[in-house]
C-alpha positions as CSV (number, residue, x, y, z in Angstrom):
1,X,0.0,0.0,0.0
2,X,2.8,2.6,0.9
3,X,4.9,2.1,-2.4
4,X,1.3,2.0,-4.2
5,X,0.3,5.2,-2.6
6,X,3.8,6.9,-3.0
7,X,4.0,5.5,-6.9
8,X,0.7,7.0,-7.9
9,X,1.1,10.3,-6.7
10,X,4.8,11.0,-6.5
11,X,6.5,12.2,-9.9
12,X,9.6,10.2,-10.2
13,X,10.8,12.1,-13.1
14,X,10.0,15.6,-11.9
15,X,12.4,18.5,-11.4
16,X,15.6,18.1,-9.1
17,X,14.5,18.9,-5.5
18,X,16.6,20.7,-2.4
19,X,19.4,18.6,-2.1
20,X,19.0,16.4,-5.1
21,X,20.7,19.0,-7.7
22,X,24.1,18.7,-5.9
23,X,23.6,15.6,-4.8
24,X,22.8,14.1,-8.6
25,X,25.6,16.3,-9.9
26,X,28.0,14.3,-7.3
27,X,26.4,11.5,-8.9
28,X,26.5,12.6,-12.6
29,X,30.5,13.3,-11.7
30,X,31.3,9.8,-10.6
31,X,29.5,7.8,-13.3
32,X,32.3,9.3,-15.8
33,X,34.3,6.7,-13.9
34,X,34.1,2.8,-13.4
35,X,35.4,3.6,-10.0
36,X,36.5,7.6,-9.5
37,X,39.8,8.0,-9.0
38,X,41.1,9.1,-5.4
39,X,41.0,12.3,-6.4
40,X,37.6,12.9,-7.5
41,X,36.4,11.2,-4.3
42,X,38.4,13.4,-2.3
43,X,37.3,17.0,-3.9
44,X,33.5,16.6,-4.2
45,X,31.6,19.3,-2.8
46,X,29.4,17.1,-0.5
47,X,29.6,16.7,3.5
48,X,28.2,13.1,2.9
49,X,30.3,9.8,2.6
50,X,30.1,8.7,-1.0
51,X,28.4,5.5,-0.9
52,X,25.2,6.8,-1.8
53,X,26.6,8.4,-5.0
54,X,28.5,5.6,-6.1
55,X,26.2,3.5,-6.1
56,X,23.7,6.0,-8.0
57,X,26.5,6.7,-10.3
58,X,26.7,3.2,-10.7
59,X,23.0,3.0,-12.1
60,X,23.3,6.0,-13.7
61,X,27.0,4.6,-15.6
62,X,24.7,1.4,-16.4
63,X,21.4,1.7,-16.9
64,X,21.0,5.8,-18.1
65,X,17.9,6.7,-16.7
66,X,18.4,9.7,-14.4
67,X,17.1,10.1,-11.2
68,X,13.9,8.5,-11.7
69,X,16.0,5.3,-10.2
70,X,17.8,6.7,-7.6
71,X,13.9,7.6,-6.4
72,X,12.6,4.4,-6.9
73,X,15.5,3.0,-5.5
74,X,14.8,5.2,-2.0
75,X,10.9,4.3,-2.8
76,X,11.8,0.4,-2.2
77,X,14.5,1.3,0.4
78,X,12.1,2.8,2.4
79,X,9.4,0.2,1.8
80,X,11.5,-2.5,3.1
81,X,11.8,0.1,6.1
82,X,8.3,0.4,7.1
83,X,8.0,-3.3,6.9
84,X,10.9,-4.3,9.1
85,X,9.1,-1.7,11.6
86,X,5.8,-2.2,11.1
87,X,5.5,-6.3,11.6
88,X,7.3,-5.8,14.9
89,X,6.2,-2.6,16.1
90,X,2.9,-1.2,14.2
91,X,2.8,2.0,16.9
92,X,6.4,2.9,16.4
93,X,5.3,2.3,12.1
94,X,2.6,4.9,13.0
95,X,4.8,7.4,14.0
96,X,7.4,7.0,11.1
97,X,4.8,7.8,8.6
98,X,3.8,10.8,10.7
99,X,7.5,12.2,9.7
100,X,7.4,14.2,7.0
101,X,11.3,13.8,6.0
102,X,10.9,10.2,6.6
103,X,8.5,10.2,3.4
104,X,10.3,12.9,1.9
105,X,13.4,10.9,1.9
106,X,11.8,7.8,1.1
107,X,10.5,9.1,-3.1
108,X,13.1,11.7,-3.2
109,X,17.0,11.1,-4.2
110,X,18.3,11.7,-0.4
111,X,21.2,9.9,0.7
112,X,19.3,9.4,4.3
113,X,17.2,6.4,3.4
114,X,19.9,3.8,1.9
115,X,21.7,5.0,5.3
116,X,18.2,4.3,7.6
117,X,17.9,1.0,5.6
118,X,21.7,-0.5,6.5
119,X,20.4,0.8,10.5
120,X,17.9,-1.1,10.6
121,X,19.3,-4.0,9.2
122,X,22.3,-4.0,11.6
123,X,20.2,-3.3,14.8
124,X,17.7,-6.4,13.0
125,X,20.9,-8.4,13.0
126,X,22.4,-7.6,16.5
127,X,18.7,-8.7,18.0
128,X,19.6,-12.2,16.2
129,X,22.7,-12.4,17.4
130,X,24.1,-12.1,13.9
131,X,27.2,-10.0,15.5
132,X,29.0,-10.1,12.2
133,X,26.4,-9.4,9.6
134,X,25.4,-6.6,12.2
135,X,28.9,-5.2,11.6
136,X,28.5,-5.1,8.3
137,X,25.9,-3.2,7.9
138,X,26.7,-0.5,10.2
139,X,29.7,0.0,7.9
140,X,27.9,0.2,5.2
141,X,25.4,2.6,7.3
142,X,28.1,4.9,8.2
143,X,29.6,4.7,4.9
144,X,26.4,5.7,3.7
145,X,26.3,8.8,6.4
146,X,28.7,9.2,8.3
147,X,26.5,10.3,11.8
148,X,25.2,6.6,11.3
149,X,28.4,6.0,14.0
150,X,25.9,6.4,16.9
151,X,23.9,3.5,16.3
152,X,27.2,0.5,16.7
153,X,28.6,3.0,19.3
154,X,25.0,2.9,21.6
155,X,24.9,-1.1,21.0
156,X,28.6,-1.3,22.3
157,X,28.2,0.9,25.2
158,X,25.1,-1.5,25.9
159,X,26.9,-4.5,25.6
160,X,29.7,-3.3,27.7
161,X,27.4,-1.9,30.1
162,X,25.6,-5.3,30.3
163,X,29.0,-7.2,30.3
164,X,28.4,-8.9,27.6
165,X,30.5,-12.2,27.4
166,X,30.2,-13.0,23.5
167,X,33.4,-11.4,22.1
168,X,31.5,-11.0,18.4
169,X,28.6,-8.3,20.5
170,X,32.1,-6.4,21.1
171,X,33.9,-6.9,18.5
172,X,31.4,-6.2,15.2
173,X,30.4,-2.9,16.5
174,X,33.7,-1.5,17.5
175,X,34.5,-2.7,13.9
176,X,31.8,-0.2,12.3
177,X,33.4,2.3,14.5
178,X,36.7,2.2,13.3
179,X,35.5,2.3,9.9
């Protein structure tokens, strides 16, 4: 129902929003490149980490159609978000979709959602146990935005709070840190 809703009355192809013009023309940059050199990496104009744009510029490079993907790609991002949320915890759903930048970011090209997504997934993984998968993608969250650190830093403060005796609850986390 929520990409249903979102897909009939959002216009993927309409004008660059807010912080999609700089943030496609990151994108638009790095798809001139397999992989950008070290240099372009290190002198675009952005405050974000650049995992979000290469992987648009990685669409882009491939399949050449503009930023209609990059927002269908946050569409089903943030899909996969409300259900991981909403089977578990329908209130806490309720009050998602009461955000407005949680739907903004979820049909526009923001780099927020692909970061929310890789959060959820890690903190989905730590409550399994999965210590190491968790890890991952908390890298791949803070890759993705770099302020994503808080999440791996409050779940090993936790487990060393709760003195937690499973060296991989330690150890994954403090891995997502360091990167």
């Amino acid at each position: 129902l929520y990409v249903l809703v979102a897909w009939v009355l959002v216009d993927f192809t309409a004008p660059l929003r807010g912080d999609e013009k700089h943030f496609w023309t990151t994108a638009l940059r790095f798809s001139a490149y397999r992989f950008p050199p070290l240099e372009v990496l290190r002198s675009y104009e952005d405050l974000n980490t650049p995992l979000p744009f290469l992987v648009w510029a990685w669409l882009e490079r491939a399949f050449h159609q503009g930023i209609w993907l990059p927002r269908a790609i946050n569409l089903l991002l943030s899909a996969v978000v409300v259900w991981m949320i909403g089977r578990r915890h329908p209130i806490a759903l309720a009050g998602l979709l009461l955000c407005p930048y949680f739907v903004f970011a979820g049909i526009y090209a923001y780099t927020d959602m692909l970061a929310i997504f890789f959060v959820i997934v890690g903190v989905a993984a730590h409550e399994r146990d999965r210590f190491w998968l968790s890890g991952v993608a908390f890298v791949l969250a803070i890759a993705t935005r770099q302020y994503m650190a808080a999440f791996p830093l409050a779940l090993l403060l936790w487990a060393a709070i709760r003195r937690e005796r499973r060296p991989a609850a330690l150890i994954a986390p403090a891995i997502a840190l360091a990167s």
